[in-house]
Each structure stands twice: as structure tokens, then as C-alpha cells.
N, C-alpha and C positions, 0 to 999 in steps of 0.2 A: 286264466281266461277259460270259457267255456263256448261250445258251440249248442244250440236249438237247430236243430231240422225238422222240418213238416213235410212231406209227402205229402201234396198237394193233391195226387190220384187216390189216395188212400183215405186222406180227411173226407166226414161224412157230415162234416159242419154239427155235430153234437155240441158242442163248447162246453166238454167236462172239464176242459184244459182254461177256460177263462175264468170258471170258479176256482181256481186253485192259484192261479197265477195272473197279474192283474196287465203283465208283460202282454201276454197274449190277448189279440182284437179280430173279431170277423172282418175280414176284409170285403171288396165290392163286389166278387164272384158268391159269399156266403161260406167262405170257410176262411179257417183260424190264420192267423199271421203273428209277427212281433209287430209292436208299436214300436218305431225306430226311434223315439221321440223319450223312451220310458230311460226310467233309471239305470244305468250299467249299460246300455245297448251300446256297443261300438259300432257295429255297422250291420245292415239287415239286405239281405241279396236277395232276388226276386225272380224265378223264371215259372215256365209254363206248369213244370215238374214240382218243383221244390221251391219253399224259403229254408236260407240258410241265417242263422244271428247270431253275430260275436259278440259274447257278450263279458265284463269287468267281473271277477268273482273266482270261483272255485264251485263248481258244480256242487260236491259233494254240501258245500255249508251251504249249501242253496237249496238244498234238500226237502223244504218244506215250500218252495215254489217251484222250481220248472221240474224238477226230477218231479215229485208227485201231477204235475200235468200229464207228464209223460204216462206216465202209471195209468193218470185215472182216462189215456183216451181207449175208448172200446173199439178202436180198427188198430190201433198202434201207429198213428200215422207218425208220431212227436218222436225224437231220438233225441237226448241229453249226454255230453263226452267233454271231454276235456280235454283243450288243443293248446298247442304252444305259443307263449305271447308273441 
């Protein structure tokens, strides 16, 4: 399993993160979230600060989606890790 964190003060609502990964959606404030609904999403937590989403996989083979969101966002809001089932 892996975790996505957004830093919600930091996203600048660019959405370089939504051309790379289709997991990620603007939410109703104008910046980036998980679709809880998407494929692999175990559960997606929501406060003022941050979205946190657990997601089925292995970060690393995931590599051509949420690690390259991470990558391509230009404030760094996105953080990609890999946590224990």
C-alpha cells in the first residue's frame, strides 16, 4: 500500500498532477484531491490542511502515475510513500 498527501496550503490549483494521474480531481475549493471512487483508492481523508489517500499498489510500480504527479507539481504540494497494510 501506498499513501498520496496534498498539502492543501501549498497546492496552487495548477493541475500538473491531473495530466499524469487520472486518480487526481479539483475539488470544490479549486485545488487538487483523490477521487475516492478511483481504482485502488482505499480511503481518502479530508481536513482544512491536507488530503491523505490510501491507496492498493506499491508506490514504486506506480511510478508512471502518482510518483510522476508528485514530480511534475511546481510548489511540491503532492508527497508519494509507502506505508504498512
Amino acid at each position: 500500500m501506498f499513501e498520496i498527501a496534498i498539502d492543501r496550503d501549498a497546492c496552487d490549483g495548477i493541475f500538473a498532477c491531473l495530466a499524469r494521474d487520472g486518480r487526481f480531481v479539483e475539488d470544490d475549493d479549486g485545488l487538487a484531491t483523490i477521487d475516492p471512487d478511483a481504482a485502488g483508492v482505499v480511503s481518502v481523508e479530508r481536513t482544512d490542511d491536507r488530503v491523505v489517500a490510501i491507496l492498493e499498489g506499491d508506490a514504486e510500480a506506480d511510478d508512471d502515475d502518482a510518483t510522476l504527479a508528485a514530480r511534475a507539481c511546481p510548489p511540491g504540494a503532492i508527497s508519494v510513500r509507502e506505508v504498512d497494510a
